[in-house]
C-alpha positions in Angstrom: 16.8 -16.3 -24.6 13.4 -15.2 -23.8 12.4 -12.1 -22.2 10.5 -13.2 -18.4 7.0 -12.4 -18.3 6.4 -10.3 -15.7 2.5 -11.1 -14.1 0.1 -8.2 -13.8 -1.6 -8.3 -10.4 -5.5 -6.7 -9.9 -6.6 -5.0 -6.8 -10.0 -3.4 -5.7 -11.8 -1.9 -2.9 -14.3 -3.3 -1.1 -17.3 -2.6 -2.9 -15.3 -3.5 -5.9 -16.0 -0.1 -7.9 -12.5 1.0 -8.1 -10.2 -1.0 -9.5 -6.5 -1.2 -10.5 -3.4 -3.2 -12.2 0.2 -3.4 -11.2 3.1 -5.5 -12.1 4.2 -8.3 -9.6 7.5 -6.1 -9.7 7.3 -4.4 -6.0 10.8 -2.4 -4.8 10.0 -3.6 -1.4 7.2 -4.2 1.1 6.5 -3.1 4.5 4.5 -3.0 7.5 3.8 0.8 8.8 2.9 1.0 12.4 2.7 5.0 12.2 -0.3 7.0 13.6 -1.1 8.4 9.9 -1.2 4.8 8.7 -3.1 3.6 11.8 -5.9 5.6 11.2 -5.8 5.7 7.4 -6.8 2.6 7.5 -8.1 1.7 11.4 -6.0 -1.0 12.1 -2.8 -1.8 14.0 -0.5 -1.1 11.3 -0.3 -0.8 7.2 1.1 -3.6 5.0 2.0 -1.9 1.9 4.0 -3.2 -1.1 6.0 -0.2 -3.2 6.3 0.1 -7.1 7.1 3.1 -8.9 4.0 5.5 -10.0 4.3 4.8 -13.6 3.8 1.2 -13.2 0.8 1.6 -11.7 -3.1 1.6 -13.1 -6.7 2.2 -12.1 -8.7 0.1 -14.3 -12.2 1.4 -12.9 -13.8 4.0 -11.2 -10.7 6.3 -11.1 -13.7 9.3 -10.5 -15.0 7.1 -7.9 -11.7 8.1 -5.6 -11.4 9.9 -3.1 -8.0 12.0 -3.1 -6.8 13.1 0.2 -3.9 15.1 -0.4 -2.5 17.0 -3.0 -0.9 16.0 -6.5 2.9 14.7 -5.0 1.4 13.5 -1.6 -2.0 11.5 -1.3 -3.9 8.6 0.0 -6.6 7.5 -2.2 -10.1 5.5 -0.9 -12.9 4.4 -2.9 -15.5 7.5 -2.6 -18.2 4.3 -2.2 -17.2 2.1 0.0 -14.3 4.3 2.0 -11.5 1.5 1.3 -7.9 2.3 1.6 -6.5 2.2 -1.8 -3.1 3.1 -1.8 -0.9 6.4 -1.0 1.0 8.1 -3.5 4.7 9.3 -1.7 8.0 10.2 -2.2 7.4 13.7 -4.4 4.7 11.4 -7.0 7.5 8.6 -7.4 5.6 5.7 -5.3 2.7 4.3 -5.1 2.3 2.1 -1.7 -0.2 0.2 -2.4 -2.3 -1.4 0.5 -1.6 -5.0 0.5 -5.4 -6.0 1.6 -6.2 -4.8 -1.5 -4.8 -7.0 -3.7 -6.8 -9.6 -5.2 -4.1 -11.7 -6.8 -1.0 -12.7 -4.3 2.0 -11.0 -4.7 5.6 -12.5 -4.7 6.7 -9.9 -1.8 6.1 -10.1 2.0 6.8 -7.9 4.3 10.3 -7.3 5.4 10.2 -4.6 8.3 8.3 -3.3 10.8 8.7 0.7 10.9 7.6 3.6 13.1 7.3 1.1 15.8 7.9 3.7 18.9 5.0 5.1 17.5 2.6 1.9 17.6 -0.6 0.8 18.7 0.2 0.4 22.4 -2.3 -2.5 22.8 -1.0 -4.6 19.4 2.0 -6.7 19.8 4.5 -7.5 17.0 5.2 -11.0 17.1 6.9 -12.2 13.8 10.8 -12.1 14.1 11.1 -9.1 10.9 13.4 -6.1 11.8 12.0 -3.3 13.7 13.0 0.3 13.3 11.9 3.6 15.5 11.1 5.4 12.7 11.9 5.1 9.0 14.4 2.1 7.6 18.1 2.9 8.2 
């Protein structure tokens, strides 16, 4: 039998000088309504898709980031153009990669909503995906 093929995804910012790879492999894939993620990236809440930090790349312009952080804990925008990137979490372990930046279309959606008691009071959530207070239970 035949070993599957898994696809190799690209991603970019905005002004397209940084650039990365990343199996179509993601642990799972959520939608963070935090404040951090609200103003990380200025909108009503983060869509990130999660693989482990070793199956991740930067193809392109990996001096052209902008780290904000330290080595176990960042987020990580194009120094250019300022887009949101991805965040590196969980002691160096994950990267959660912004799903806007993805130029290729992942298998994984969304599955949850979390830190909704901390949301955008003026966005409404109005899919049907669980909601949790804080951090999935």
């Amino acid at each position: 039998m035949a070993a599957e093929t898994v696809r190799i995804l690209t991603g970019s910012c905005l002004c397209g000088v940084v650039r990365y790879a990343v199996p179509d492999a993601f642990a799972y894939a959520l939608n963070c309504h935090c404040a951090k993620c609200r103003r990380t990236t200025g909108a009503a809440f983060k869509p990130i898709a999660a693989i482990e930090a070793e199956h991740f790349r930067v193809t392109q312009g990996a001096d052209d980031r902008l780290i904000v952080g330290d080595p176990t804990a960042h987020d990580a925008h194009c120094r250019q153009c300022g887009s949101f990137l991805y965040s590196l979490v969980r002691d160096a372990a994950y990267i959660h990669i912004g799903m806007g930046t993805l130029i290729d279309t992942p298998t994984i959606r969304p599955s949850v909503h979390i830190f909704v008691g901390s949301k955008a009071p003026w966005f409404t959530i109005t899919d049907d995906l669980p909601q949790f207070e804080g951090h999935v239970t």
